[in-house]
FIVEX-263685 format. One record per residue: residue number from 1; chain; x, y, z of N, C-alpha, C in turn. Coordinates in Angstrom, 1 decimal, decimal comma, padded with zeros to 4 digits, always signed. Layout:
N
+-----+--------+--------+--------+--------+--------+--------+--------+--------+--------+--------+
! num ! chaine !    npx !    npy !    npz !   capx !   capy !   capz !    cpx !    cpy !    cpz !
+-----+--------+--------+--------+--------+--------+--------+--------+--------+--------+--------+
! NUM !      A !      X !      Y !      Z !      X !      Y !      Z !      X !      Y !      Z !
...
+-----+--------+--------+--------+--------+--------+--------+--------+--------+--------+--------+
***
This chain:
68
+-----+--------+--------+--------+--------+--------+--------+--------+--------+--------+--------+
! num ! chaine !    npx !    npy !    npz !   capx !   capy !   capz !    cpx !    cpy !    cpz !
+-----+--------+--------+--------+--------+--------+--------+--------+--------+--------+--------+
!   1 !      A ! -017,3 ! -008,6 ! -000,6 ! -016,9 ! -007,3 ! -000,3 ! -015,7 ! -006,9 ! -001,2 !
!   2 !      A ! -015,6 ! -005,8 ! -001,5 ! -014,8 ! -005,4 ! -002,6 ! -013,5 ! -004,4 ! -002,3 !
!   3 !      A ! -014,0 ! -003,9 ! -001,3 ! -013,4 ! -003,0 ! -000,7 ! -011,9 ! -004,0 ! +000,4 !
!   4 !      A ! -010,6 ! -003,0 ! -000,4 ! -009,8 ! -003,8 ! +000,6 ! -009,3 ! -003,2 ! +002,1 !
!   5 !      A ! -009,7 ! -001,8 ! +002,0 ! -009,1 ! -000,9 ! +003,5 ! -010,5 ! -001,7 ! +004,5 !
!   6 !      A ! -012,2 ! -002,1 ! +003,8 ! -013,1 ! -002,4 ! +004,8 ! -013,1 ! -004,2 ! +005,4 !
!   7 !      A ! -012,1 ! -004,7 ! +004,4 ! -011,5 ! -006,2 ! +004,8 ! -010,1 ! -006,4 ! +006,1 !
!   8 !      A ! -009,7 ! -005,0 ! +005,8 ! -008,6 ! -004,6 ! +006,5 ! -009,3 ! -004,9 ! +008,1 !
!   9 !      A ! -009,9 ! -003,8 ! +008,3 ! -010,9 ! -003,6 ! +009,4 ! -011,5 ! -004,6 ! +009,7 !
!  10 !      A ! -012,5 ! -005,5 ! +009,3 ! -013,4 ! -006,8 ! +009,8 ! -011,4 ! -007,8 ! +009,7 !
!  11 !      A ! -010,8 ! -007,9 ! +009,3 ! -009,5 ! -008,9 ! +010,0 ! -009,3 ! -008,3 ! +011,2 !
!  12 !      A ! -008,9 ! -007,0 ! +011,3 ! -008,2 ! -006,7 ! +012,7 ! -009,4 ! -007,1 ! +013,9 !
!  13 !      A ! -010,8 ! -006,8 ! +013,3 ! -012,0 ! -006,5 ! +014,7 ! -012,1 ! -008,5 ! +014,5 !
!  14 !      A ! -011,6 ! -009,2 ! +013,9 ! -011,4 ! -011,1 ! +014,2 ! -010,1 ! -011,0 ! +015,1 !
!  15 !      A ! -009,2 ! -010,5 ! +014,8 ! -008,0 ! -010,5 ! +015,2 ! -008,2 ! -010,3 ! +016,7 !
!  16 !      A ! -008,6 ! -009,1 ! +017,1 ! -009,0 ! -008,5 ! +018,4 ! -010,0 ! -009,5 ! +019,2 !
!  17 !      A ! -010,9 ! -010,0 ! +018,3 ! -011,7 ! -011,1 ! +019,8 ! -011,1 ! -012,5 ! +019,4 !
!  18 !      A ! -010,1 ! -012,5 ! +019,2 ! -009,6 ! -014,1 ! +019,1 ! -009,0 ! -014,2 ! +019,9 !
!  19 !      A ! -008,3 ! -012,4 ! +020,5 ! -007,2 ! -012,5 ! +021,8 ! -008,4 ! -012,5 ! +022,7 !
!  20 !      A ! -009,5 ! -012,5 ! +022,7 ! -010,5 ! -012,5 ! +023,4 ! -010,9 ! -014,1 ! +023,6 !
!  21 !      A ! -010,6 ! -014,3 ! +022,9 ! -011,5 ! -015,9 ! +023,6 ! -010,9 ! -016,6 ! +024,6 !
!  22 !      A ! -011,5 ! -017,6 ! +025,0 ! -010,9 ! -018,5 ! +026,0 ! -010,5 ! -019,8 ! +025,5 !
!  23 !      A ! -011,3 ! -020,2 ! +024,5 ! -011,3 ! -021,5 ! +023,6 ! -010,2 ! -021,4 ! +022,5 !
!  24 !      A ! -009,3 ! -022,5 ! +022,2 ! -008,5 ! -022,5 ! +021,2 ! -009,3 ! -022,8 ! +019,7 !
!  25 !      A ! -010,2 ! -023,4 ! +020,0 ! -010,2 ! -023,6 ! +018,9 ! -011,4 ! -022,2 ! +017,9 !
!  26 !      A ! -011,9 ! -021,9 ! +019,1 ! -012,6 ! -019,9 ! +018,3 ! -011,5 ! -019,0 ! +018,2 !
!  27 !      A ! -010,6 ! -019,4 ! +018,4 ! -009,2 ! -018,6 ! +018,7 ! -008,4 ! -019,1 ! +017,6 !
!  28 !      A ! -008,5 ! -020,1 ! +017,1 ! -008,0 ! -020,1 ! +016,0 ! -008,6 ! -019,7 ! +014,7 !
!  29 !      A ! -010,1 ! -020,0 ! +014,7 ! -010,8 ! -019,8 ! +013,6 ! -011,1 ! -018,2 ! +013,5 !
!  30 !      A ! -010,9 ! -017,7 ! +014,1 ! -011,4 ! -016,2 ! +014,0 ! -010,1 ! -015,9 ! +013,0 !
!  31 !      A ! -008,7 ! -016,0 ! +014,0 ! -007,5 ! -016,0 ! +013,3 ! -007,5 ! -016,0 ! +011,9 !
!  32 !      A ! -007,4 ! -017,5 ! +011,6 ! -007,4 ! -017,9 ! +010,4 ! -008,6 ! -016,9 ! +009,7 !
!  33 !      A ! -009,9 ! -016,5 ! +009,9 ! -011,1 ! -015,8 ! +009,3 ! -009,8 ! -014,4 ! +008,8 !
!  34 !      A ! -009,5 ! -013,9 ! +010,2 ! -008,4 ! -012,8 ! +009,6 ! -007,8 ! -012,8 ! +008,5 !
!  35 !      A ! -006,9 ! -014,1 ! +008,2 ! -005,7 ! -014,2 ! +007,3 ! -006,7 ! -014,4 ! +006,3 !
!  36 !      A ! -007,3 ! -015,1 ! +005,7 ! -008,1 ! -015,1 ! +004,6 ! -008,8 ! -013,5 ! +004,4 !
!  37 !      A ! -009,3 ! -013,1 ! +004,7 ! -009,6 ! -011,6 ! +005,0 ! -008,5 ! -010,6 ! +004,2 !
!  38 !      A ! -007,5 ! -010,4 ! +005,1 ! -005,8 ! -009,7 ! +004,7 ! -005,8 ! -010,3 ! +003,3 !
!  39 !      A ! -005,9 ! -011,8 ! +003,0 ! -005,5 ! -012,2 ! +002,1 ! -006,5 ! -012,2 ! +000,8 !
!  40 !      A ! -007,8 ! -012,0 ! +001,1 ! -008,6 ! -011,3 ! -000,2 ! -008,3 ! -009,9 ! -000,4 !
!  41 !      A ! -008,0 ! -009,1 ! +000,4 ! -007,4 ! -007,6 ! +000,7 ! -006,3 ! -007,8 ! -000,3 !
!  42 !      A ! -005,4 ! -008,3 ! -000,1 ! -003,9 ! -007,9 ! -001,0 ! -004,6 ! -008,8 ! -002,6 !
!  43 !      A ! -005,4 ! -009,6 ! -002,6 ! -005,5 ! -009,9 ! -003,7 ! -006,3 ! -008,5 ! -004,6 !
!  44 !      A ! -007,2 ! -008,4 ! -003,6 ! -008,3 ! -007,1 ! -004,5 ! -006,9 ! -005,6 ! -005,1 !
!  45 !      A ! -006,2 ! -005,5 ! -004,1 ! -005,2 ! -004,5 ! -004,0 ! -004,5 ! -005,1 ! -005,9 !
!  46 !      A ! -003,8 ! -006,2 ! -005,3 ! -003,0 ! -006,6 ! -006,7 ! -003,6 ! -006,2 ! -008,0 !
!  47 !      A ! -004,9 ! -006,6 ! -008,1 ! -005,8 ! -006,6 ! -009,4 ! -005,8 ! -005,6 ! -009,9 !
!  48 !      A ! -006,0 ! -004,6 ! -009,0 ! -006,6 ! -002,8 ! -009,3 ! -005,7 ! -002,7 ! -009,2 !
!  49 !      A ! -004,4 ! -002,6 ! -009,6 ! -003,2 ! -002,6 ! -009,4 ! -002,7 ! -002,8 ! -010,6 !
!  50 !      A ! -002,9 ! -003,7 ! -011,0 ! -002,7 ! -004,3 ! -012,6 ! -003,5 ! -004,3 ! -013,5 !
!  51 !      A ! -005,2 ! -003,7 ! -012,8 ! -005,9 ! -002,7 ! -014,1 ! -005,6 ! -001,7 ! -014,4 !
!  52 !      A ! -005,1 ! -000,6 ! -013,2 ! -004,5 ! +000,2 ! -013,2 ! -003,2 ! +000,4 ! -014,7 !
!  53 !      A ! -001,9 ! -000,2 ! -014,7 ! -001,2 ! -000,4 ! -015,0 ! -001,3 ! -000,6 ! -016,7 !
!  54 !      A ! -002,2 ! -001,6 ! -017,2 ! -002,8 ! -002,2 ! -017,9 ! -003,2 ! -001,0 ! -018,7 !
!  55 !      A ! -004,5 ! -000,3 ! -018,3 ! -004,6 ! +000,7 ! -018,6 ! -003,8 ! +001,8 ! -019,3 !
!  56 !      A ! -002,8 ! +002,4 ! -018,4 ! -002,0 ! +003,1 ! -018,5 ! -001,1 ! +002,3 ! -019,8 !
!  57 !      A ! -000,9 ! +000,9 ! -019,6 ! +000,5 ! +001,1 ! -021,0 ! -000,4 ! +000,7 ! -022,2 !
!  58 !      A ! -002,2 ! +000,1 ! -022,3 ! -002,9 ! +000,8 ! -023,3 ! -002,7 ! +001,9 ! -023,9 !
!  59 !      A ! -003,4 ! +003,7 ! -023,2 ! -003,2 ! +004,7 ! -023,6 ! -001,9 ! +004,9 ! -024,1 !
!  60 !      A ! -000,8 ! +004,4 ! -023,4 ! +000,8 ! +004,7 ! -024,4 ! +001,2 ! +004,4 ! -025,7 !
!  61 !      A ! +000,4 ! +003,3 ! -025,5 ! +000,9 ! +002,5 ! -027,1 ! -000,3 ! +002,6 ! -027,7 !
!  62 !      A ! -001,4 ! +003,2 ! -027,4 ! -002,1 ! +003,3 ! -028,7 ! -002,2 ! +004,7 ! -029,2 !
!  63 !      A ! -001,4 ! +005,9 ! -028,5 ! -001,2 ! +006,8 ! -028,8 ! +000,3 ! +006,6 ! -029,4 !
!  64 !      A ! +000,8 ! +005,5 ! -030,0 ! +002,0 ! +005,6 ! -030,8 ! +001,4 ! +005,3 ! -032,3 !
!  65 !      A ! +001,9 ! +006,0 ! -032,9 ! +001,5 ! +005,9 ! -034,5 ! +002,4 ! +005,4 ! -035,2 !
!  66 !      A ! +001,8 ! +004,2 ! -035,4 ! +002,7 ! +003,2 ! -036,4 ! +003,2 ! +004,2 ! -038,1 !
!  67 !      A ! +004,4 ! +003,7 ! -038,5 ! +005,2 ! +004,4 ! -039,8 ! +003,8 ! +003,3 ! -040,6 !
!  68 !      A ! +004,0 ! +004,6 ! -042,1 ! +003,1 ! +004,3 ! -042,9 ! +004,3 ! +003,5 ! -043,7 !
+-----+--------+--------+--------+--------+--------+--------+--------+--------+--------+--------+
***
């Protein structure tokens, strides 16, 4: 999945039935399913972030014209 607001959502809806279980140990793995989740999220965020960026100081500097 690519999308980081729809990674957002499937952590919190792990999040929400982990306070749901009765068992520790689906109670932890859902958990943990969350944090990896959040944490492909902030990665996807970072990147487009730094394409973004990347981008932008491309167009700057190649719109500078080097002295003849």
């Amino acid at each position: 999945m690519d999308d980081p607001v729809k990674l957002r959502e499937l952590a919190a809806w792990y999040r929400t039935f982990a306070e749901q279980s009765g068992n520790p140990t689906i109670w932890d793995g859902r958990l943990r399913t969350a944090e990896d989740l959040e944490a492909e999220a902030t990665e996807l965020e970072t990147r487009s972030a730094r394409a973004r960026c990347n981008r932008y100081l491309s167009s700057q500097t190649s719109s500078i014209r080097q002295p003849l």
